[in-house]
N, C-alpha and C positions, 0 to 999 in steps of 0.2 A: 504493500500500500504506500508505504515511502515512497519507495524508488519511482512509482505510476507518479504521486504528487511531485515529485522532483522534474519528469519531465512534461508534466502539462505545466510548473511553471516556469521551466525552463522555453517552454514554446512560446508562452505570453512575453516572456522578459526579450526573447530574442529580438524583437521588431521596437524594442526599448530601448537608444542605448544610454548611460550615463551625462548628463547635461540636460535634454531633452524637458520640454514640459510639463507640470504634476497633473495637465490635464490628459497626457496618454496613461499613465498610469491611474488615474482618477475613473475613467470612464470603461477602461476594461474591469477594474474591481468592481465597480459596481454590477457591472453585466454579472461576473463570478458571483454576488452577491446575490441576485434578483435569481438567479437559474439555480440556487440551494446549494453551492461551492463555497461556505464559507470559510471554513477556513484555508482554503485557495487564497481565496478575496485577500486576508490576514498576512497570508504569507507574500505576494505579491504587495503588499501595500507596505509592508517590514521592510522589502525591498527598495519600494518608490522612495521610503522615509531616510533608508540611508544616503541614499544619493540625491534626493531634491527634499528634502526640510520643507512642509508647507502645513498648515493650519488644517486646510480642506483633506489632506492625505490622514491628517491626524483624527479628523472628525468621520471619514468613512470608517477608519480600522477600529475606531469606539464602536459604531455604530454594527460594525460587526460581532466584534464583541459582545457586545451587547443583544443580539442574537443567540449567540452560543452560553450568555448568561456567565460572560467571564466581568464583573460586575468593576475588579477592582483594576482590570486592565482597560476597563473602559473608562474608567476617573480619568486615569493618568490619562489617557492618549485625550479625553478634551480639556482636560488641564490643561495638557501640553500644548495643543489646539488658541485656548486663550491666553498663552505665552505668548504666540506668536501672534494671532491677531487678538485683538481684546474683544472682551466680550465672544467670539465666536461659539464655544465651547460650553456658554451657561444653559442654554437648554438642553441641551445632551444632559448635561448632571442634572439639571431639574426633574429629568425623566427617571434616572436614574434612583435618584435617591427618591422617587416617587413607586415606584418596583417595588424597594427595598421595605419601605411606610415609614420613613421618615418624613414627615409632613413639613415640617418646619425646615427642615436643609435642602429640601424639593424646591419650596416656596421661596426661598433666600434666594436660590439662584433664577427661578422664573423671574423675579422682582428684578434682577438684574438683567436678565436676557428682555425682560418689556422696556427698557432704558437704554437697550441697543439699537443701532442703526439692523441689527440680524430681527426687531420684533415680526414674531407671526400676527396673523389672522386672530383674532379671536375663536372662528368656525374650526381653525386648522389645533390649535390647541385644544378646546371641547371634544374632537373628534378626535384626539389622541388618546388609543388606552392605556398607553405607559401612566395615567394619572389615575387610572381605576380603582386603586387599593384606596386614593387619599382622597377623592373628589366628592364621598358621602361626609369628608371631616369638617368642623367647626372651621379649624383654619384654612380651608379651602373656599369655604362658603366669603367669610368675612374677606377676605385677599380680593375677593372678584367685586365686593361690594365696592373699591375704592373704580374710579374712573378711569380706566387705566387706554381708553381708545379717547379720541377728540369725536365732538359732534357730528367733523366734515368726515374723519375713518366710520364712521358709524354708516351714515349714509350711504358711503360710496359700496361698500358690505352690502348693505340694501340693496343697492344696485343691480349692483354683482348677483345676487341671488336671484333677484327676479330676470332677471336676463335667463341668467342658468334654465329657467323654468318658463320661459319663454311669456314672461307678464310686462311685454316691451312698454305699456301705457304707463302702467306703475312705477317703472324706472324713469319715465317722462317727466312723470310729477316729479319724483323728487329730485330730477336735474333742475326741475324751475326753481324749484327751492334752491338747490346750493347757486343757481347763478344768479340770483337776486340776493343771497346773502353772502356769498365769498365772490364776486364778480373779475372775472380773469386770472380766477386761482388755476395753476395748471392741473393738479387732481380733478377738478371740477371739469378742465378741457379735455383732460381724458378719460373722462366716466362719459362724456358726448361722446367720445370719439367710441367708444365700445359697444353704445345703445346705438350709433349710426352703423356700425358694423353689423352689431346682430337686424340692422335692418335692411344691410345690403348697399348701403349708401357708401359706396367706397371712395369716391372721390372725395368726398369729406371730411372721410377718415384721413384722407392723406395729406389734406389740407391742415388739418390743425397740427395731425402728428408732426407734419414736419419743422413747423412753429415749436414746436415742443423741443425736437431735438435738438433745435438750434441752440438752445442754451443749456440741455442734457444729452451729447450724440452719442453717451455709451449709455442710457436708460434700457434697460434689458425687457422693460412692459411697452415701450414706446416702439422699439424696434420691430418687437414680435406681433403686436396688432397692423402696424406699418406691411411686414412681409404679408403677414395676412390681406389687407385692402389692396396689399399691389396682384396679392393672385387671384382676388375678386375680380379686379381689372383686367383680368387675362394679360397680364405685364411683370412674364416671367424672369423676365430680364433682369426688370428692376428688382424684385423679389432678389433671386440670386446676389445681387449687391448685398440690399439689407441683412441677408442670410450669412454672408462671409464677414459683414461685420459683428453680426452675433456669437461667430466661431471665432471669430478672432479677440472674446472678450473669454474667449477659454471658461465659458457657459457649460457646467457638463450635463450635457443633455446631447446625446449621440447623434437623436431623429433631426436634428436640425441639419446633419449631414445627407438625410434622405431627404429632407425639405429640398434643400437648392440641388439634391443631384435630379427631383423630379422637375426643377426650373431648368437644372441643364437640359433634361433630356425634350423638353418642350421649346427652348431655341436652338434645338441641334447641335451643343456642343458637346458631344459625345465621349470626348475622352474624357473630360472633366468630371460631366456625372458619373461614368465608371468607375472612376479615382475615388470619388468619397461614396460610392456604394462598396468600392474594395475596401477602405476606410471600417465604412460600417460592418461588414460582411465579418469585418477580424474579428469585431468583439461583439454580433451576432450572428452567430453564422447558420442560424435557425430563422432567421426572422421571415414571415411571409412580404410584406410590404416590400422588403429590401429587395427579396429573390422575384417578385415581380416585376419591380422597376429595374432592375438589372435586366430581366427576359426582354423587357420592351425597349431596354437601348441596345443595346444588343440587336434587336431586332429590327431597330431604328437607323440601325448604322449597314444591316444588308447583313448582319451574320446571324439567320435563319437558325442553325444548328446551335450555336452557341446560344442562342437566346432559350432553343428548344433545348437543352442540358438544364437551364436554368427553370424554367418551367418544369421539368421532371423531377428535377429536386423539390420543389414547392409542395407537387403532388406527394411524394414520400413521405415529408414530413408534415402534411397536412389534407389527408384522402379524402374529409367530408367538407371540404371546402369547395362549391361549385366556382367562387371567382377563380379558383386556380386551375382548375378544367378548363374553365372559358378561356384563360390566358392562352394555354396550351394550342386549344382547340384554334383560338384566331391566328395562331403561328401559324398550322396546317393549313388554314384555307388560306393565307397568305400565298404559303408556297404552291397553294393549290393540291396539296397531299386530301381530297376531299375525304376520304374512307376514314382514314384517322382524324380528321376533323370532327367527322360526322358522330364518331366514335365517343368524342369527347362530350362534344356538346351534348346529347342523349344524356351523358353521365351529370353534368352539372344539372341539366333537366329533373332528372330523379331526384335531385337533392332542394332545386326552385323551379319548380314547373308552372309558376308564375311569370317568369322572363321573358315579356316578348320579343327580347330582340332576340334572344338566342333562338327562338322557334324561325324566327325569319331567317336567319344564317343559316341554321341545316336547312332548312327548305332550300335554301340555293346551292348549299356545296349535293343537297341529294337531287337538285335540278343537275346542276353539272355532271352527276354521274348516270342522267338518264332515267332517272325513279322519279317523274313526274307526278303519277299519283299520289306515290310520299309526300313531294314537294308540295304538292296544292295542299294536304290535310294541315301539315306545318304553318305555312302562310293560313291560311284559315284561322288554324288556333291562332296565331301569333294578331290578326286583326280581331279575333275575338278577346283579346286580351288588354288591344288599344293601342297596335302600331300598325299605325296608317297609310306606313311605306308598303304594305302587304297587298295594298289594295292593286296597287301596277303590277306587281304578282300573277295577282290572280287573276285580271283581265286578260294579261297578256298569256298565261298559259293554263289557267285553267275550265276558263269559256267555254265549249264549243259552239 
């Protein structure tokens, strides 16, 4: 069991070398972390720590820890955590010593972690069960009594919520409130900027966002609503921008590499989006989203077979998934393989035989092979279903 640990983290560490960013180390632990490797995760981040020192390398390996229920090596490493940046580290131990039912060494450090530039959410704290042992306690109750959000974080919460649950009128009202009462506060320009989003208004969004940036351009919620309004706009271009400067604020969050490799693969730069789906692929090398958007540049770029390897692996590691049939399936008709198209598509069928576009696709790859009367029942279903392209179908070949 050693020696297997020794070379899977001998295999992570290799594409590491010494100097490098604690965000290559940062974001494969975590994947090890998320996929039940933890003490992988530990061991590889032992590593990261000796060679690049960082707060964030410190507060993953607690946090693992802290999984395995190694209670006093998770102190130290957010200890050590808020050595190096302050405050980082205090909620890690509030959680901790919240585990443990120490109420009052819980609460010392939440009281410090809410006085940081790191405070959570109120929602994200309530919704933590590291507090579960202490959260029925006296001093739990009183700690929450003091005011520990402003009016205007309160609201924008509201906000946020009702959005989430799609009650856009209600998050209206209380934008008129904060803008008749904080008038050109930028939290206030960006709680618009979020209800114009969830309402599709994108150029709006992009209007104030960019206002915003100008005087915050690494704002990490400014950006990401930003990338968003630019792929509303079908302006994947731009998106790709705002996307590499989110990666370049060494954000660890992986998907943002799938984000602009799917802007790459929509302005046809091809190598690039391969690059950070390769990127991705190291430290998920399971993921469906990734292994699709890999199949379709791939297949974007003219290498049919390559993209079809890619699609096969999707299917292996994910059999009851109809989008990954379909994937497959539109490679075949591409290349005009109809039998195997036809193959596939039947298969995602069984699984949403609700789909009408896939009903009209085999109708045409089993048009192409001569099975007319297949073809017309397909087309059929498929305008019985609600696509209207079926109807030129059927005039044309199944009239007499």
């Amino acid at each position: 069991m050693k020696n297997t640990a020794f070379f899977v983290i001998a295999f992570f560490i290799s594409g590491i070398m010494t100097g490098q960013p604690a965000i290559n180390y940062l974001l494969k632990a975590k994947a090890l972390s998320e996929s039940g490797k933890t003490e992988l995760s530990i061991e590889l981040l032992s590593e990261a720590i000796t060679n690049t020192p960082d707060s964030r390398l410190f507060i993953e390996r607690a946090e693992a820890k802290l999984i395995k229920g190694e209670y006093s090596g998770a102190i130290s490493d957010f200890s050590a955590a808020n050595n190096l940046t302050r405050f980082s580290g205090e909620y890690g131990l509030s959680k901790i010593y919240a585990i443990k039912g120490d109420a009052a060494t819980s609460l010392y450090h939440l009281e410090m972690h809410m006085k940081s530039p790191f405070k959570k959410s109120e929602k994200e704290i309530m919704l933590d069960h590291s507090f579960r042992i202490i959260e029925n306690r006296s001093e739990w109750r009183q700690f929450w009594k003091k005011e520990w959000y402003t009016v205007l974080e309160q609201k924008i919460s509201e906000i946020e919520y009702y959005l989430s649950v799609s009650k856009n009128d209600e998050a209206v009202e209380i934008l008129s409130e904060l803008k008749r009462d904080y008038p050109g506060d930028n939290t206030v320009i960006y709680a618009g900027a979020l209800i114009n989003l969830s309402s599709g208004m994108f150029s709006e969004v992009i209007r104030s966002v960019s206002g915003l940036l100008d005087s915050e351009p690494e704002n990490e919620k400014y950006l990401r609503i930003l990338a968003k309004a630019q792929t509303g706009m079908s302006n994947p271009a731009g998106a790709s921008v705002t996307y590499t400067k989110l990666i370049g604020l060494e954000i660890p969050d992986a998907r943002l590499l799938i984000l602009r490799a799917e802007c790459y693969r929509k302005t046809g730069e091809t190598d690039k989006a391969l690059a950070d789906i390769e990127k991705f692929l190291d430290i998920y090398p399971e993921d469906k989203e990734a292994l699709s958007i890999a199949g379709k540049t791939e297949a974007s770029s003219g290498d049919n077979l390559k993209a079809l390897e890619f699609f096969s692996k999707n299917l292996e590691l994910h059999p009851s998934d109809p989008e990954c049939y379909i994937d497959r399936a539109n490679s075949y008709f591409v290349s005009k393989s109809w039998a195997w198209a036809i193959r596939d598509y039947s298969m995602s069928l069984d699984l949403n035989p609700d789909n009408y576009d896939i009903w009209l696709n085999k109708g045409i790859a089993l048009l192409n092979m001569g099975k007319v009367e297949d073809a017309c029942h397909d087309f059929r279903t498929a305008l019985s279903l609600g696509n209207k392209r079926a109807t030129d179908y059927i005039s044309r070949h199944c009239i007499k």
